[in-house]
C-alpha positions as CSV (number, residue, x, y, z in Angstrom):
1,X,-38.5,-116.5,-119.7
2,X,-42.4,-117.8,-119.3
3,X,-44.7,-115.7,-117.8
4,X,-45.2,-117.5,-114.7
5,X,-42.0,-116.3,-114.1
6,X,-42.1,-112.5,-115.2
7,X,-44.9,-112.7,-112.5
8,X,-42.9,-114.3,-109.6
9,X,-40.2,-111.7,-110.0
10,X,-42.6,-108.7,-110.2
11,X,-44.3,-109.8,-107.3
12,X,-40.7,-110.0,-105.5
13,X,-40.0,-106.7,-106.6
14,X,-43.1,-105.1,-105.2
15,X,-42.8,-107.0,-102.6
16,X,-38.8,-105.5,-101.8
17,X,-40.0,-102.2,-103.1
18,X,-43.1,-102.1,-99.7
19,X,-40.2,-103.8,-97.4
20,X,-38.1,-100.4,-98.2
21,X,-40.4,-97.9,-98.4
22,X,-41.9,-99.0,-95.2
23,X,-38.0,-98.7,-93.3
24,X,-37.9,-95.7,-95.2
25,X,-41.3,-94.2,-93.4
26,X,-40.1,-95.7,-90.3
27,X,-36.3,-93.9,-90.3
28,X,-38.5,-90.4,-91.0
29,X,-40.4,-91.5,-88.0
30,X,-38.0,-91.9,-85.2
31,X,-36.1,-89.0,-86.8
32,X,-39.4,-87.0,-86.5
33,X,-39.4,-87.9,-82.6
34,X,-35.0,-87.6,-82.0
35,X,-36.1,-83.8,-84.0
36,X,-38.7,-83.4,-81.0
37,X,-37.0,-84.5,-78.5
38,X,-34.2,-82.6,-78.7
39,X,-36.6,-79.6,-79.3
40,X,-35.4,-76.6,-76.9
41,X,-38.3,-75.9,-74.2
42,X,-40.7,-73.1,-75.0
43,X,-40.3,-69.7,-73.6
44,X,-43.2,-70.3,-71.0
45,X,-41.6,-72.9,-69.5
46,X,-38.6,-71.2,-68.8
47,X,-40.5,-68.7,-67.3
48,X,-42.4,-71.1,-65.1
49,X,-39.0,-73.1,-63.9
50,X,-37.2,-69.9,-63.3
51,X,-40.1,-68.4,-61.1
52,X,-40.2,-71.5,-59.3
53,X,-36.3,-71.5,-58.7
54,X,-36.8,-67.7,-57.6
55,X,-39.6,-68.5,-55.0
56,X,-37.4,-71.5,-53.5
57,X,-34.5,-69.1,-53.4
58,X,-36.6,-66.3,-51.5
59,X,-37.8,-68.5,-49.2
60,X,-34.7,-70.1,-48.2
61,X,-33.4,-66.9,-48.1
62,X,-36.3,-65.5,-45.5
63,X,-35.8,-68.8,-43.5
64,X,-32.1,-67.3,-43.3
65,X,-33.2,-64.1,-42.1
66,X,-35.3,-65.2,-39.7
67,X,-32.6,-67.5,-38.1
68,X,-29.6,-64.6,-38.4
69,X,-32.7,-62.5,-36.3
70,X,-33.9,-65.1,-34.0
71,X,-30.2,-65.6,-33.0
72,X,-29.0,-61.8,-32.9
73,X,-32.1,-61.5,-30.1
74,X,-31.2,-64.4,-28.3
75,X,-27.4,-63.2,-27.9
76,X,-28.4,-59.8,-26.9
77,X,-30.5,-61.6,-24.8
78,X,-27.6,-63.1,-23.3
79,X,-25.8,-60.4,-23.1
80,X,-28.2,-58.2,-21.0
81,X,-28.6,-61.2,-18.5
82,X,-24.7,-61.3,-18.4
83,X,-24.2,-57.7,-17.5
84,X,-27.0,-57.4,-15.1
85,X,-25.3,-60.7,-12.9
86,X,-21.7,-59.4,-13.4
87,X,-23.5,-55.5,-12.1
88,X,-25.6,-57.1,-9.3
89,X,-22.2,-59.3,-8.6
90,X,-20.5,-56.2,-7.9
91,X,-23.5,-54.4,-6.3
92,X,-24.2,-56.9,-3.6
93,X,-20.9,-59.2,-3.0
94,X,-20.5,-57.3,0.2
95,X,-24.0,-58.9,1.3
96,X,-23.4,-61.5,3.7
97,X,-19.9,-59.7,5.0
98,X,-22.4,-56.4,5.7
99,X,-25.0,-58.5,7.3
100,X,-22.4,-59.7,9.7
101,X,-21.2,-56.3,10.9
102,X,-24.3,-55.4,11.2
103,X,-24.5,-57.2,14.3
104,X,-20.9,-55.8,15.9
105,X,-22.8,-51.8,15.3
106,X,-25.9,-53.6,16.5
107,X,-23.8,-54.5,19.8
108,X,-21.7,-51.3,20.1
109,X,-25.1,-49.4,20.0
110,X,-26.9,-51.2,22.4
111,X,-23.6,-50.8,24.7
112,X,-23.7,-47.3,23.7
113,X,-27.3,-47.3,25.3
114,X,-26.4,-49.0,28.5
115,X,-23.6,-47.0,29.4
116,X,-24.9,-44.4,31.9
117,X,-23.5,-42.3,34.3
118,X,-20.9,-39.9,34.6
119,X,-17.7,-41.4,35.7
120,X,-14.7,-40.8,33.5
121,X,-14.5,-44.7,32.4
122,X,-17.9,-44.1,31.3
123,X,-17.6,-40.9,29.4
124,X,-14.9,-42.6,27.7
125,X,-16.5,-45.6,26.6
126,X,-19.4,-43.7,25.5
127,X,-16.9,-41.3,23.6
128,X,-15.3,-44.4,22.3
129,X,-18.5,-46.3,20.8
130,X,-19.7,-43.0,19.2
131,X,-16.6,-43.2,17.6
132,X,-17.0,-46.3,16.3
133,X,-20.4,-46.0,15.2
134,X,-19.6,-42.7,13.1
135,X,-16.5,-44.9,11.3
136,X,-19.0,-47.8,10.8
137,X,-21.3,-45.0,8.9
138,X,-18.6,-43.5,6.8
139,X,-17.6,-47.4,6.0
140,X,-21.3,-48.2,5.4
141,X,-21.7,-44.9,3.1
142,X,-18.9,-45.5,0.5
143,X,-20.4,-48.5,0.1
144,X,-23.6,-47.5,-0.5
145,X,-25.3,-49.2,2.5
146,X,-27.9,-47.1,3.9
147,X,-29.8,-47.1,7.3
148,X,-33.8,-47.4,7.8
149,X,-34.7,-45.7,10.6
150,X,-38.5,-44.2,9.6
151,X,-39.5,-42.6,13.0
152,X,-42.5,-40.5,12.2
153,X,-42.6,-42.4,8.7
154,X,-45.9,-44.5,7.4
155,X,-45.4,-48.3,7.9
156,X,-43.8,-49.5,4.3
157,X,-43.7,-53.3,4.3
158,X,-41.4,-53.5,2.3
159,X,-38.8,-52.4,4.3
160,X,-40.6,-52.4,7.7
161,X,-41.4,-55.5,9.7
162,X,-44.0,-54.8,12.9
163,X,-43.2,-56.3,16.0
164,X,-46.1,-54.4,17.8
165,X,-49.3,-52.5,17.2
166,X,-50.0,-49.5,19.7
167,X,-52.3,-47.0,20.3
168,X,-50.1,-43.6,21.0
169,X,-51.4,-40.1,21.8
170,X,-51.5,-37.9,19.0
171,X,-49.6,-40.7,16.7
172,X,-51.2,-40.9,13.0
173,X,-52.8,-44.4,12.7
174,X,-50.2,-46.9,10.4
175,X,-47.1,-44.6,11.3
176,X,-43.9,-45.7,12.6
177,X,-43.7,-44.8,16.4
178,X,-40.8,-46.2,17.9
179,X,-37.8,-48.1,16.1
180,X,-36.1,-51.4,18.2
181,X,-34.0,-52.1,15.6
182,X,-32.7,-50.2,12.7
183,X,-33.1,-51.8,9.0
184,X,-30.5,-50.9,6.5
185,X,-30.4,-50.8,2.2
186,X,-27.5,-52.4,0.0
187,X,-27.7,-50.1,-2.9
188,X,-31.3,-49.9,-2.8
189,X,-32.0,-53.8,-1.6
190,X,-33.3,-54.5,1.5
191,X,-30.4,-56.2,3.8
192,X,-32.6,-55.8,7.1
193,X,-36.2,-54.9,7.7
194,X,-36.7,-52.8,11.1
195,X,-37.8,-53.6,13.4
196,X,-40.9,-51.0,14.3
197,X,-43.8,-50.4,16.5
198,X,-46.9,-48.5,14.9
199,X,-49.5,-46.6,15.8
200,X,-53.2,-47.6,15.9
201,X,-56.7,-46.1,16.1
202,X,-58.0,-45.8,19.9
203,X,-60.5,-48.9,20.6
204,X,-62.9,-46.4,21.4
205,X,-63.2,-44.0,18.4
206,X,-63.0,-47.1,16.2
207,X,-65.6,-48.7,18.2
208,X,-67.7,-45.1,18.3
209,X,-67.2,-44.8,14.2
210,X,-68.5,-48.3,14.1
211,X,-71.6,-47.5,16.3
212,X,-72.3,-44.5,14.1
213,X,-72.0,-46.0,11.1
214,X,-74.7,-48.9,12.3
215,X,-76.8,-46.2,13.3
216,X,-76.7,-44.7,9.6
């Protein structure tokens, strides 16, 4: 064999021997990185995903709470507002019907009123009406319907509607003189104001007090 060719074929060999130690490096390479890759995470990062999973669960699970609260009010809620109609359905369904016969006692009363004398027919109407009237009363009491009749009383507005103002002898100023028509309570509501006159101050000692005062 001539040198030139001992030459060519070490330089072939070299040449294979680079090829395969370069595949070589590059197999310990991707080996290095499949090694990392499949690495388990560190301990830290555990720790870090699993206090993030725990925050996420503790605030879904306060959103929960908040809802399972929001709705127990709102259904208590309910149910208060669904008692108090079914109670004020019971207390007041006689409302209209009691306003009605309000004006038959009206009537009978003011009949009561006009019948005078002392004839028998009279006697026994009157004995009649006052009959009447007292079974109206014991009607109107098992029901709870009470009567306003504040003679003597302070005006209350709220259950009292003026029809006049008049000065009266020895009368308290703002107190209930004289009733025209009795008001009456459906347990405890007003069904009918009445119908009063009240008392006021003399023109003159208001006008004196008013003089005095000036002068002061």
């Amino acid at each position: 064999m001539s040198t030139d060719q001992k030459q060519t074929e070490s330089q072939l060999d070299s040449k294979e021997n680079e090829e395969i130690l370069e595949e070589v490096l590059s197999d310990e390479g991707l080996a290095e990185e499949e090694l990392s890759l499949n690495e388990p995470p560190s301990q830290e990062t555990l720790i870090a995903e699993l206090q993030q999973e725990l925050a996420a669960a503790e605030q879904k699970a306060q959103e929960n709470w908040d809802k399972a609260i929001r709705t127990q009010a709102e259904m208590e809620n309910l149910r208060k507002r669904t008692q108090k109609d079914l109670e004020d359905a019971h207390k007041y369904a006689l409302n209209s019907f009691t306003k009605e016969l309000l004006s038959v006692l009206d009537s009978l009363e003011l009949g009561l009123q006009a019948a005078t004398g002392e004839s028998e027919e009279v006697k026994k109407f009157r004995e009649g009406s006052e009959l009447t009237i007292k079974q109206f009363e014991t009607v109107f009491a098992k029901f709870n319907v009470m009567t306003v009749n504040p003679v003597g009383e302070p005006f209350n507005a709220e259950q009292h509607q003026a029809v006049l103002m008049q000065e009266v002898e020895g009368a308290t100023p703002n107190t209930v003189v004289n009733v025209f028509q009795k008001g009456y309570l459906l347990n405890g509501r007003l069904l009918r104001p009445a119908m009063v006159v009240v008392a006021k101050s003399p023109e003159k000692s208001a006008k004196k007090t008013s003089e005095d005062n000036k002068q002061a």
